[in-house]
C-alpha positions as a Markdown table, in Angstrom:
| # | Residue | x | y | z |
|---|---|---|---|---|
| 1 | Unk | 4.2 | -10.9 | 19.3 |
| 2 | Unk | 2.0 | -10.4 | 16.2 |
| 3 | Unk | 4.4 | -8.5 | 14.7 |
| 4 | Unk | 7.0 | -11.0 | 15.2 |
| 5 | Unk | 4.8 | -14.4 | 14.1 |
| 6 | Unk | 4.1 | -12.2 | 10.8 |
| 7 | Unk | 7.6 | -11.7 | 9.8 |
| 8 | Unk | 8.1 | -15.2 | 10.6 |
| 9 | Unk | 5.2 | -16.5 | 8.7 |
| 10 | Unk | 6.2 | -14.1 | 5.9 |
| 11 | Unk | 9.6 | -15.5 | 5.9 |
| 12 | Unk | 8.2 | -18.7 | 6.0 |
| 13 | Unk | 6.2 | -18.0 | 3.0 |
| 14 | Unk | 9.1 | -16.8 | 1.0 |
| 15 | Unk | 11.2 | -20.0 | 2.1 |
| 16 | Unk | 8.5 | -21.9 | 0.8 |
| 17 | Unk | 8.4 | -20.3 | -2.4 |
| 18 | Unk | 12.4 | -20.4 | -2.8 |
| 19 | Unk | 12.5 | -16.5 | -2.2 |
| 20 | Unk | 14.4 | -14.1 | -0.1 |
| 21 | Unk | 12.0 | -12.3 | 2.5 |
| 22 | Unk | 13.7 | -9.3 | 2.0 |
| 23 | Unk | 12.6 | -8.8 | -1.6 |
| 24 | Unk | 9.3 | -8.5 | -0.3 |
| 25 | Unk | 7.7 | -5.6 | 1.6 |
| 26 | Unk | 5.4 | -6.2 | 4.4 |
| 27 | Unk | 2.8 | -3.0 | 4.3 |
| 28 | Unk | 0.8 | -2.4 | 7.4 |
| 29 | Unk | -2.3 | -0.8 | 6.7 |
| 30 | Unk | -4.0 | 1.0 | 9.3 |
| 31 | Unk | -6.8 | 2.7 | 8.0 |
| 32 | Unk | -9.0 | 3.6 | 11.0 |
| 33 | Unk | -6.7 | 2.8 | 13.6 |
| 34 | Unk | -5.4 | 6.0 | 15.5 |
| 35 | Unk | -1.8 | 7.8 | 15.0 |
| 36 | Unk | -0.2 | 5.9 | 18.1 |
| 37 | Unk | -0.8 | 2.7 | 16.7 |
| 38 | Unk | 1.9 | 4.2 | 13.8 |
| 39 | Unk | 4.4 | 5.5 | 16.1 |
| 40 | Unk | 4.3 | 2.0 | 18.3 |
| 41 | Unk | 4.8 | 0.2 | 15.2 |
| 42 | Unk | 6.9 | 2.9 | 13.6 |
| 43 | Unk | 9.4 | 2.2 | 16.9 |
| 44 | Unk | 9.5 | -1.2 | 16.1 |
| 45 | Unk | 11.6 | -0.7 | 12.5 |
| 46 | Unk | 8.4 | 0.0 | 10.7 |
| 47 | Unk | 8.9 | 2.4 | 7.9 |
| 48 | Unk | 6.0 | 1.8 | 5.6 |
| 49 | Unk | 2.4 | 2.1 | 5.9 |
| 50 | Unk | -0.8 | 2.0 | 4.0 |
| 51 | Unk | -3.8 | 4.5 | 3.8 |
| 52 | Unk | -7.0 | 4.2 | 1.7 |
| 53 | Unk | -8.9 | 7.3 | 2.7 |
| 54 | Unk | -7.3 | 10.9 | 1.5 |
| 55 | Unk | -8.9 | 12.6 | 4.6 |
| 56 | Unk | -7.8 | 10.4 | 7.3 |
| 57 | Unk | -4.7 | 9.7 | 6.0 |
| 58 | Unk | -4.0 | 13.6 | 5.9 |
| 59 | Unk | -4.6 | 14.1 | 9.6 |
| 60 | Unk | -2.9 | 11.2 | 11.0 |
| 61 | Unk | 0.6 | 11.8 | 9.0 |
| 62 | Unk | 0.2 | 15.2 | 10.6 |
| 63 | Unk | -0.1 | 13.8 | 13.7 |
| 64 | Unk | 2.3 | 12.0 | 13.3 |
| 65 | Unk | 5.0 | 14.1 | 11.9 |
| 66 | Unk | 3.9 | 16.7 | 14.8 |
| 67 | Unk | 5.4 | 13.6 | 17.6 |
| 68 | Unk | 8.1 | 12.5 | 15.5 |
| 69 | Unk | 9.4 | 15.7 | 14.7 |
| 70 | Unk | 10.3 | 16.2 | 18.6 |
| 71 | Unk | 12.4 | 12.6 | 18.3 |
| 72 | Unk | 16.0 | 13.0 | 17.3 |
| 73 | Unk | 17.1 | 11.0 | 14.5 |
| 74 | Unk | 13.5 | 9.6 | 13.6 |
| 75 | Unk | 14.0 | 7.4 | 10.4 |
| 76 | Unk | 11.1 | 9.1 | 8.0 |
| 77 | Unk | 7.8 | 7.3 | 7.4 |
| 78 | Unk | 6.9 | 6.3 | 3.3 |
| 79 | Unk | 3.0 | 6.1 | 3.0 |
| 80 | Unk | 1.1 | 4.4 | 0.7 |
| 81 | Unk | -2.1 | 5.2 | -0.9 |
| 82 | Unk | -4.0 | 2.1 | -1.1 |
| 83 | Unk | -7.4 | 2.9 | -1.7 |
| 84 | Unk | -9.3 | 3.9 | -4.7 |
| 85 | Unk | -8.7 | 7.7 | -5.4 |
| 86 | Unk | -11.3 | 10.2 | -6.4 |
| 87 | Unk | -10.1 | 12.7 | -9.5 |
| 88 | Unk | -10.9 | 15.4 | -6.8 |
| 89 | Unk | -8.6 | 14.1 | -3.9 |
| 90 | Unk | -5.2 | 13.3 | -6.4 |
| 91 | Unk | -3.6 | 16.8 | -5.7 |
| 92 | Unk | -4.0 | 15.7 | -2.3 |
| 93 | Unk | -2.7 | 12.8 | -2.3 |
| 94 | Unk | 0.4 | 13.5 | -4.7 |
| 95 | Unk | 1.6 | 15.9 | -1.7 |
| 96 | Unk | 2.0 | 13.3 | 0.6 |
| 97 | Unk | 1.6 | 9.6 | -1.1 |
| 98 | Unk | 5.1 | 7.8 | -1.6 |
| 99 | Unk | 3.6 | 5.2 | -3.4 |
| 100 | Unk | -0.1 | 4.6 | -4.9 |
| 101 | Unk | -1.2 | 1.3 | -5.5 |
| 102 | Unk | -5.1 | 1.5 | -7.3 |
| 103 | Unk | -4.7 | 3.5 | -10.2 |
| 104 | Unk | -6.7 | 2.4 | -13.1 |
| 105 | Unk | -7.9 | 5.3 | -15.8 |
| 106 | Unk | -6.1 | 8.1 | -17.8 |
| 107 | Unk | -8.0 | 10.3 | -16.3 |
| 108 | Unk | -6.6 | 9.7 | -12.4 |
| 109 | Unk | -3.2 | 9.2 | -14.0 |
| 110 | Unk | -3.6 | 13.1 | -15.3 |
| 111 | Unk | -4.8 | 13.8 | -12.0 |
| 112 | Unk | -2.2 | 12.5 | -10.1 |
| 113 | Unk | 0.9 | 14.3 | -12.6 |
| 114 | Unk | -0.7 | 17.3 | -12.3 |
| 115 | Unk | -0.8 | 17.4 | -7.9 |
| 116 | Unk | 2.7 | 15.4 | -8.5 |
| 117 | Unk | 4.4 | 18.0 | -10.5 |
| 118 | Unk | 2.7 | 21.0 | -8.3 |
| 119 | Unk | 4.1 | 19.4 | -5.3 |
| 120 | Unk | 7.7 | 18.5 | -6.6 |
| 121 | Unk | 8.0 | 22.4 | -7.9 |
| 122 | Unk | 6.9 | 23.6 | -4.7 |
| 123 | Unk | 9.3 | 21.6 | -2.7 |
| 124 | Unk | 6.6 | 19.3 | -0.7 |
| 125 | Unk | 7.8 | 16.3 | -2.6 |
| 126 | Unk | 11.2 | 15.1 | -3.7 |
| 127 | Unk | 10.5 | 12.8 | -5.9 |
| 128 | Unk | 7.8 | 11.0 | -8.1 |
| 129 | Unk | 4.8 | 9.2 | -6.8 |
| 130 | Unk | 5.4 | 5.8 | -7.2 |
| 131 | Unk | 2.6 | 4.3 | -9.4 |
| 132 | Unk | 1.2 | 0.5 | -9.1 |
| 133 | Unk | -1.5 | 0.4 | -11.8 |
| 134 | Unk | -4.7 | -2.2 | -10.5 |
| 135 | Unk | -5.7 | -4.6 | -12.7 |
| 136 | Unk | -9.3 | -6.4 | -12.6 |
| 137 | Unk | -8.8 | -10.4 | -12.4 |
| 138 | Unk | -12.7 | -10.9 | -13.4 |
| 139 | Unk | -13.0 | -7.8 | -15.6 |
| 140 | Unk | -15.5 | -6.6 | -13.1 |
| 141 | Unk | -14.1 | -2.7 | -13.3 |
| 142 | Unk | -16.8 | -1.4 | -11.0 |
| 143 | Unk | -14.5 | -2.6 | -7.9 |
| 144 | Unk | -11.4 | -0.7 | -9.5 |
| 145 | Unk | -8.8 | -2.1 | -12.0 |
| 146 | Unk | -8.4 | -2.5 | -15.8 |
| 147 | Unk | -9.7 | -5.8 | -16.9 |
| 148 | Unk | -6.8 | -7.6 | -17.4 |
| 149 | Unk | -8.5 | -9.6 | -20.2 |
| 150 | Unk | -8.3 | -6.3 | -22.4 |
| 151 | Unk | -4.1 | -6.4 | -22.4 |
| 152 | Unk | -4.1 | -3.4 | -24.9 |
| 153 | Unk | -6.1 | -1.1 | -21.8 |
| 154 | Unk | -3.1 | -2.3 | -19.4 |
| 155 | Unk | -0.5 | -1.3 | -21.3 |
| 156 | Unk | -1.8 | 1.9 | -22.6 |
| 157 | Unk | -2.4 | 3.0 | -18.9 |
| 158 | Unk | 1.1 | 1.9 | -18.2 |
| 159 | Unk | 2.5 | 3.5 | -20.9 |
| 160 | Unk | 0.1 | 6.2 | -19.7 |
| 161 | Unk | 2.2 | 6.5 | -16.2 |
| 162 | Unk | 5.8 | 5.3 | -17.3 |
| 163 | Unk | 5.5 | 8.5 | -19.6 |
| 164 | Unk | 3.6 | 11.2 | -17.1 |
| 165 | Unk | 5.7 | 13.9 | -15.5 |
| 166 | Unk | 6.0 | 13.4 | -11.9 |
| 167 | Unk | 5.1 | 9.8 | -11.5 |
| 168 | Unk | 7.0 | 6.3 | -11.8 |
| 169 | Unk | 5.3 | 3.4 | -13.1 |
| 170 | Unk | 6.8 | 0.6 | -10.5 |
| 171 | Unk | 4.2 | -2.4 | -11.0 |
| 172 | Unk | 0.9 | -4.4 | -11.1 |
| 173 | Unk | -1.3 | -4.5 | -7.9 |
| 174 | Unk | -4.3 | -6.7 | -8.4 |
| 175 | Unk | -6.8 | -8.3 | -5.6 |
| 176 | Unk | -8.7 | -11.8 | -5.5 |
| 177 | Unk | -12.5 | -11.4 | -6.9 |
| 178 | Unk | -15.4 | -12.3 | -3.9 |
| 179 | Unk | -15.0 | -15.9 | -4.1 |
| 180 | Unk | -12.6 | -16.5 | -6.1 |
| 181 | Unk | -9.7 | -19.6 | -5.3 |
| 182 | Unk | -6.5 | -17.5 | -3.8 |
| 183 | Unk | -4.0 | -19.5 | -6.0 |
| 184 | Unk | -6.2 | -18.9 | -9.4 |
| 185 | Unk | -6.0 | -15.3 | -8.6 |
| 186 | Unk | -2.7 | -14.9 | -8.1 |
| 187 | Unk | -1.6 | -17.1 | -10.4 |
| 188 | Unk | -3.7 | -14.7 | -13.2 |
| 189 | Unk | -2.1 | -11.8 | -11.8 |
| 190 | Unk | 1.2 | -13.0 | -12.1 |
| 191 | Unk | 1.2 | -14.0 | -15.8 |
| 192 | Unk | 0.1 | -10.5 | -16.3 |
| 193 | Unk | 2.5 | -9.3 | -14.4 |
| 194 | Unk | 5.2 | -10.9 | -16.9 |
| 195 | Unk | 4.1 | -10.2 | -19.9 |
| 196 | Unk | 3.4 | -6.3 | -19.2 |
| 197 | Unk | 7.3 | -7.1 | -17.6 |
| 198 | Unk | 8.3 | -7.9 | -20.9 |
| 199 | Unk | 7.8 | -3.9 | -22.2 |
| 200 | Unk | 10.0 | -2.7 | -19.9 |
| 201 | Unk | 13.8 | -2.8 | -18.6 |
| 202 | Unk | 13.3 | -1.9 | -15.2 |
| 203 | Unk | 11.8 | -4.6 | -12.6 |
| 204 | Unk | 8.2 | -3.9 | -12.2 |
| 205 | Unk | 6.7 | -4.8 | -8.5 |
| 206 | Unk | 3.5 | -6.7 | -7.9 |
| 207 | Unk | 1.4 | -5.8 | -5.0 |
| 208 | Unk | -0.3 | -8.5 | -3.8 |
| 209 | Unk | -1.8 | -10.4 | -1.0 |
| 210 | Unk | -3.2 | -9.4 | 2.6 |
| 211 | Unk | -3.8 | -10.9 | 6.1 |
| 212 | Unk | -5.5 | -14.1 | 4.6 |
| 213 | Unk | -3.8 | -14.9 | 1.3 |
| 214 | Unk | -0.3 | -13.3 | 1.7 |
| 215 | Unk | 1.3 | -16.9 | 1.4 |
| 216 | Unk | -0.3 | -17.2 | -1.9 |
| 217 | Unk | 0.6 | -13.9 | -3.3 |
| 218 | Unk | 4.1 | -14.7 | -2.2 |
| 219 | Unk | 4.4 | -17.6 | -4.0 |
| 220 | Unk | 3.4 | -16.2 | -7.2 |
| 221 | Unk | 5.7 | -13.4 | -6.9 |
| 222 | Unk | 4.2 | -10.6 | -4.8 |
| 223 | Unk | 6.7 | -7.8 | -3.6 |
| 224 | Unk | 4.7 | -6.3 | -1.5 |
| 225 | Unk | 2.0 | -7.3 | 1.2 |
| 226 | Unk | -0.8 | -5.2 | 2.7 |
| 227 | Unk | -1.5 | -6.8 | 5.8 |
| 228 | Unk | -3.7 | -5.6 | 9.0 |
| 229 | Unk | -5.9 | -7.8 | 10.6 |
| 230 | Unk | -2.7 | -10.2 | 11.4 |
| 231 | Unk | -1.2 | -7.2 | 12.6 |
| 232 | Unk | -3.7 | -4.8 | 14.7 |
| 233 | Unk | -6.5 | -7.2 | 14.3 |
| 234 | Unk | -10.2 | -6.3 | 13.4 |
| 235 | Unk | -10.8 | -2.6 | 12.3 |
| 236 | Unk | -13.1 | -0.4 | 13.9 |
| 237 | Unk | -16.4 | -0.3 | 11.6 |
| 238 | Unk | -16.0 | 3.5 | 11.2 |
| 239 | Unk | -13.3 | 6.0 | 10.6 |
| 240 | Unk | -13.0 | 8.2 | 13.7 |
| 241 | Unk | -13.9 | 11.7 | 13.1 |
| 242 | Unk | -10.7 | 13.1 | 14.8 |
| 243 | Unk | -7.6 | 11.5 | 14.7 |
| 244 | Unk | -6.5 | 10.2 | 18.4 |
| 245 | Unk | -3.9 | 12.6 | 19.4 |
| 246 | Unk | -0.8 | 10.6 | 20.3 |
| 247 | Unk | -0.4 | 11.4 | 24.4 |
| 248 | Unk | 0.2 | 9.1 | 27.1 |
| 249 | Unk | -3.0 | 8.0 | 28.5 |
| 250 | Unk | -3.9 | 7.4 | 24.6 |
| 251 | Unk | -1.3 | 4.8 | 23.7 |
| 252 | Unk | -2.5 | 1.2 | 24.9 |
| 253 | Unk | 0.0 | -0.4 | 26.8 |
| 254 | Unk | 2.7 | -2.1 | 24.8 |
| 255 | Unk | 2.4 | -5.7 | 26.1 |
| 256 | Unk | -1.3 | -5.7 | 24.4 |
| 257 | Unk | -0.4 | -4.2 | 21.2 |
| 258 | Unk | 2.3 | -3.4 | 19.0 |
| 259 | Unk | 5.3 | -3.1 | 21.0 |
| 260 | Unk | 5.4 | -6.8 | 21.7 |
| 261 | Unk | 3.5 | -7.7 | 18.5 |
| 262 | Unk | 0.2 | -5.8 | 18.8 |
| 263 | Unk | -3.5 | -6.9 | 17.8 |
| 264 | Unk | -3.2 | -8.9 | 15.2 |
| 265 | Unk | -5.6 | -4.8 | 7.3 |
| 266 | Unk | -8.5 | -3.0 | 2.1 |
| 267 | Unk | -7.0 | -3.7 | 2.1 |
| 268 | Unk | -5.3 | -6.2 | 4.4 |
């Protein structure tokens, strides 16, 4: 039932704001929570998730890949890097991110072609990581972002993606400051959004909004939503050391999570 009352709250929001839902992508993000959680979700229509640790995230997509890959016609799985990324982990990453949403210095951008292009020659990618460059709404860059009241940075780190081999540049992702007014934020973030818009012909994205804020973020133009709590509800305080293997006694029952909605999120 969670999963249901978000798409309707999400469609709600996007009603509200005079938007299709369908322009925007709900992003579960299940950091800490086990493989099975994935698949249950990943049954329900589910094609998208987000990950903010490199190691973890490597272990459960091969968990999960091992179960799907004994389902016939299993729709694939796009993951999303959501968390900040160390210089040392982006080769890592670049082999199995679809999408990364905090990238905000030259350096990581490097990075990140580098493992991109590796990974694309040798055959473990198809295509380029999808880039959403994180922008600071207070300037504070030691929580990640470029301060987006230095306009020249943003746009030479975008120009710095939209021109690095084996990346795309595909938006703006930017998070509400601790105690900051949801609707200020967002509002910031998208002006920003449309004048970096303005350099380029393709439609950018703009990542945007979790479990508390999403209807804000929808209503200044977010295209994509990183939600958890609302979805598998609180997460567990720590990683777990081993990713839960996927059998039957490890998959809760279905009427008290996922499958029917699931516990009701960086990241979310």
């Amino acid at each position: 039932m969670a999963l249901a009352a978000l798409r309707a709250r999400l469609e709600q929001a996007a009603v509200a704001a005079g938007r299709a839902a369908d322009e925007i992508e709900l992003l579960p993000i299940t950091k800490f929570f086990p493989a099975s959680d994935v698949l249950i979700l990943h049954g329900l229509g589910i094609s998208a998730f987000g990950e903010s640790r490199e190691q973890e995230a490597s272990a459960k997509i091969a968990e999960v890949n091992r179960n799907l890959s004994v389902e016939q016609n299993a729709s694939p799985i796009r993951w999303h890097m959501v968390g900040r990324i160390q210089r040392n982990k982006a080769r890592a990453v670049a082999r199995w991110a679809y999408a990364a949403h905090s990238v905000d210095n030259a350096k990581l951008v490097a990075a990140l072609s580098r493992g991109a292009v590796q990974a694309l020659d040798e055959g473990v990618r198809t295509a380029p990581v999808r880039v959403y460059v994180q922008v600071s709404l207070d300037g504070d860059e030691r929580r990640g972002g470029v301060d987006v009241g230095r306009p020249q940075l943003v746009d030479e780190l975008c120009a710095a993606v939209h021109d690095a081999a084996g990346l795309e540049l595909v938006g703006l992702m930017g998070i509400p400051p601790l105690n900051w007014d949801a609707e200020e934020a967002f509002a910031r973030l998208a002006a920003e959004h449309a004048r970096v818009q303005e350099g380029y012909s393709h439609r950018l994205g703009l990542s945007a909004g979790m479990s508390g804020d999403l209807e804000a973020a929808v209503k200044h133009g977010s295209t994509c939503v990183r939600v958890g709590t609302a979805l598998l509800g609180p997460r567990p305080l720590t990683s777990p050391a081993v990713v839960t293997p996927v059998t039957p006694s490890s998959q809760t029952p279905p009427i008290t999570r996922a499958s029917e909605g699931s516990r009701d999120e960086h990241t979310a």
